[in-house]
C-alpha positions as CSV (number, residue, x, y, z in Angstrom):
1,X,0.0,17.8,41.7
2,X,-0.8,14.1,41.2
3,X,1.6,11.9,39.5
4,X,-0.9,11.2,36.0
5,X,-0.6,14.8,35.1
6,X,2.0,16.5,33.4
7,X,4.0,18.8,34.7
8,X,4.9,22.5,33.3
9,X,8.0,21.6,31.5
10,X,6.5,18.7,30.5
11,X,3.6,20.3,28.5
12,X,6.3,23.3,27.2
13,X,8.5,20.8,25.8
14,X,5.6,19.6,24.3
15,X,4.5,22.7,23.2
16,X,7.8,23.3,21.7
17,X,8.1,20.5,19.7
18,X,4.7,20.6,18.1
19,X,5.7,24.5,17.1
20,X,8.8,23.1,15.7
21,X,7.2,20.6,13.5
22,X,4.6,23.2,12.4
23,X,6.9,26.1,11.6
24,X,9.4,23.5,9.1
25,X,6.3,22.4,7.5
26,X,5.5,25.7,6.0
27,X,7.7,29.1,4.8
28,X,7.8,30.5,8.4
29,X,11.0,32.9,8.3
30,X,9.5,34.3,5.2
31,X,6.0,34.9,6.9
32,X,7.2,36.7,9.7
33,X,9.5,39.0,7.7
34,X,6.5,39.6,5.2
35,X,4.3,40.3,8.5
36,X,7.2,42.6,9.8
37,X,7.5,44.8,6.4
38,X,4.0,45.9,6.6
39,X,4.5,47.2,9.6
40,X,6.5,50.2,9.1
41,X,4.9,51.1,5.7
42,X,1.4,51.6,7.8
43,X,2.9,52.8,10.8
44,X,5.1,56.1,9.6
45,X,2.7,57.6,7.4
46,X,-0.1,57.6,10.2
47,X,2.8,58.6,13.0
48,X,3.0,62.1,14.6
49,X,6.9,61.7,16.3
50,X,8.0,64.9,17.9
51,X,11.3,66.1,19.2
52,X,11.0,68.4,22.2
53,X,8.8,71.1,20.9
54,X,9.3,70.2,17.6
55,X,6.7,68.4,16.0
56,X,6.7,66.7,12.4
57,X,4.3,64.6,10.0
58,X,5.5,62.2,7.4
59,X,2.3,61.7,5.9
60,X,1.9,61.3,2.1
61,X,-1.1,62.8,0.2
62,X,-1.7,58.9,-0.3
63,X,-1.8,57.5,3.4
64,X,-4.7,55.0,2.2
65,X,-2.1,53.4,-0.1
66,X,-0.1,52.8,2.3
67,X,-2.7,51.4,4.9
68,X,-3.5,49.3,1.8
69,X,-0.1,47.9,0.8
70,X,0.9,46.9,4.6
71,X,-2.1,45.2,5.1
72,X,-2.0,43.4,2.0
73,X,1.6,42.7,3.1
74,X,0.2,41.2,6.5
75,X,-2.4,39.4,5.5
76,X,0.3,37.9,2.6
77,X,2.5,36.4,5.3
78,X,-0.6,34.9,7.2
79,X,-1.2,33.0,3.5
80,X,2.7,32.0,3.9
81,X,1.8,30.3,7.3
82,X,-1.4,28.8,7.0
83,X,-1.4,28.3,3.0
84,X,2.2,27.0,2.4
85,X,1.3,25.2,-1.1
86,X,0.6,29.3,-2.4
87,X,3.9,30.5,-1.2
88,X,4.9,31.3,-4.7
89,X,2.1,33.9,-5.5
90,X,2.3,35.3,-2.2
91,X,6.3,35.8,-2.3
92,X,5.5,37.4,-6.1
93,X,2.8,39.8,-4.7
94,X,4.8,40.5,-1.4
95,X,8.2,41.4,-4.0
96,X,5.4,43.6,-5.7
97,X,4.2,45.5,-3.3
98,X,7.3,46.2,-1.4
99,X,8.5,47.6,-5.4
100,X,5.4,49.7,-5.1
101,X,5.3,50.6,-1.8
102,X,8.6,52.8,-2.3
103,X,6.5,55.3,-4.6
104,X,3.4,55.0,-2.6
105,X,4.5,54.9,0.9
106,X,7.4,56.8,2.2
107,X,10.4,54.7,0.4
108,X,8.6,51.8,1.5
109,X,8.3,52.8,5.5
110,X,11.9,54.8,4.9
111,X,13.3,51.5,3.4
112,X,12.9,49.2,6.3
113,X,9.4,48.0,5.8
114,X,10.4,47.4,1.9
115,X,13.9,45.5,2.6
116,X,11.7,43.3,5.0
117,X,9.0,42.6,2.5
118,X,11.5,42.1,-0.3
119,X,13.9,39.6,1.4
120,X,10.5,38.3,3.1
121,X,9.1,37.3,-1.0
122,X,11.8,36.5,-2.0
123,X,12.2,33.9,0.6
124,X,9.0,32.9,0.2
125,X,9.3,31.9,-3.7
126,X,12.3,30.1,-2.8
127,X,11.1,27.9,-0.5
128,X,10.7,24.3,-0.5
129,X,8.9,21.6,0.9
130,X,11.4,19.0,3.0
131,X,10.4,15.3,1.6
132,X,10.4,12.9,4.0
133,X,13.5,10.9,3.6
134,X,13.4,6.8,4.5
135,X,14.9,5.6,7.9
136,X,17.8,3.1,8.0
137,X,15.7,0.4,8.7
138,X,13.5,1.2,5.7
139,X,16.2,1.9,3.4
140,X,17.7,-1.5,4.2
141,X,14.5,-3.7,3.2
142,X,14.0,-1.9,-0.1
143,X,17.8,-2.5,-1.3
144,X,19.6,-6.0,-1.3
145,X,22.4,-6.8,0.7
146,X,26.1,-6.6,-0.4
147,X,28.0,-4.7,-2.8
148,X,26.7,-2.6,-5.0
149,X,26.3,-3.2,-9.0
150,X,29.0,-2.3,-10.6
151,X,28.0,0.8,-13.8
152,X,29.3,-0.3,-16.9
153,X,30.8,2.4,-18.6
154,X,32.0,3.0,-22.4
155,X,33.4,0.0,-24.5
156,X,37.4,-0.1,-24.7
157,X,38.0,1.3,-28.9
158,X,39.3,-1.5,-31.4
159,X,37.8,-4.2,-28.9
160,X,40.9,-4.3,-27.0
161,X,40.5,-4.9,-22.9
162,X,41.7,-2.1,-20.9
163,X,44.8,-4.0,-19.4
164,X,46.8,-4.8,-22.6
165,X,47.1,-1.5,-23.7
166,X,50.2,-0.8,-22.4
167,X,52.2,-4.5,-23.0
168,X,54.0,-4.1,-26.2
């Protein structure tokens, strides 16, 4: 390995901070929870588990809803990453369908898919944006030094100054 290139850990650390900086840039948490929650409400009505010899279905007599509701669900927490300026309408519709999905689908993938979609909208509404906040060395050239102004607050009554108040 010459000396010019960069080593392994060198290009994972860099790796790692790039994927830092994109995932606070954008909802992530709430992506991947809303990506998780359509999993369960697609998977359990198409599943055939058995126990032993035992064998039972949990489809419903509306399987395409639920192949329709967790792929909406999916491709709602891909908008989350990779459209982060429509997190609101895609934390709404995410909320929606996790509400719908527990009529359509199973109680919502037996209530794990739904709690994950839920928590994964609502998430998604509430997030916000970071602003970037000035350095020290920026916020020092904008303001002047030494103290600052004082606020003037509310006139003393019956134009009398605050310190003879008391004196008799």
């Amino acid at each position: 390995m010459s000396a010019e290139s960069p080593g392994a850990r060198e290009r994972i650390s860099h790796w790692r901070q790039s994927f830092r900086m994109w995932r606070w840039q954008r909802p992530f948490w709430a992506g991947l929870l809303t990506l998780l929650g359509g999993v369960p409400i697609i998977y359990i009505p198409y599943a055939d588990p058995s126990l032993d010899q035992l064998s039972f279905r949990l489809a419903t007599t509306t399987g395409s809803g639920s192949l329709i509701i967790g792929v909406l669900l999916f491709v709602l927490g891909l908008t989350m990453w990779f459209q982060p300026h429509s997190r609101v309408f895609a934390g709404v519709a995410a909320i929606l369908l996790a509400l719908v999905s527990l009529v359509v689908s199973n109680f919502g993938g037996l209530v794990v898919g739904f709690l994950l979609a839920l928590v994964g909208g609502a998430m998604g509404v509430s997030w916000v944006p970071v602003k970037d906040q000035p350095s020290a060395s920026e916020g020092a050239a904008d303001s002047p030094p030494g103290p600052a102004p004082a606020v003037p607050g509310p006139a003393p009554a019956g134009g009398e100054s605050g310190q003879d108040r008391g004196a008799p």
